[in-house]
N, C-alpha and C positions, 0 to 999 in steps of 0.2 A: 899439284893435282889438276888437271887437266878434266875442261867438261864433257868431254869424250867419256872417258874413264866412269864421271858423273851418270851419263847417261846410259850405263851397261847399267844400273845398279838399283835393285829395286827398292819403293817406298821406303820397308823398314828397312834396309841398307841405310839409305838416305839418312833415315829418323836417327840411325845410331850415328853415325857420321857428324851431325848435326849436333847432338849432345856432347861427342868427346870432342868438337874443334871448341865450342861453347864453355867446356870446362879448361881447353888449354890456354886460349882467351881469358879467362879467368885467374889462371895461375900465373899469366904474364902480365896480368893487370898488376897483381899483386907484386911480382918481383920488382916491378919498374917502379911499383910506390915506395919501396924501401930500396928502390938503387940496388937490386941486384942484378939487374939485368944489361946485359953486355949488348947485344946486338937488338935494337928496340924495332926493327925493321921486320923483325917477323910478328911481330905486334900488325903491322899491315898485311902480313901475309894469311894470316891466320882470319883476319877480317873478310877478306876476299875470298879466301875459303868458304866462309860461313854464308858471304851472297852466293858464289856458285851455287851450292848446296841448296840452297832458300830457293834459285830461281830456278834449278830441276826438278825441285819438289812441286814448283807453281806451275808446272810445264806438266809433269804427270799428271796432276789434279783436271787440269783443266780439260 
């Protein structure tokens, strides 16, 4: 995801965006605690997501 893309997409776009990268974050927290997770690199991917996300939402607000 690309902050281009980010930046087409309004607030609550954003807000939903924001909750389901928040809940996949979540689900990969959890597979890598019991070792199910194969590729842990989207664990970083997913993070970076969720700052794009944070810092186009900070960018509208302001």
């Amino acid at each position: 995801m690309t902050s281009k893309e980010l930046r087409e997409m309004t607030a609550e776009q954003l807000n939903a965006k924001l909750t389901e990268l928040k809940k996949e974050l979540f689900n990969l927290r959890f597979q890598h605690a019991v070792n199910q997770l194969e590729n842990t690199h989207k664990m970083t991917e997913v993070k970076r997501d969720i700052a794009r996300v944070m810092t186009v939402l900070n960018e509208k607000n302001a």
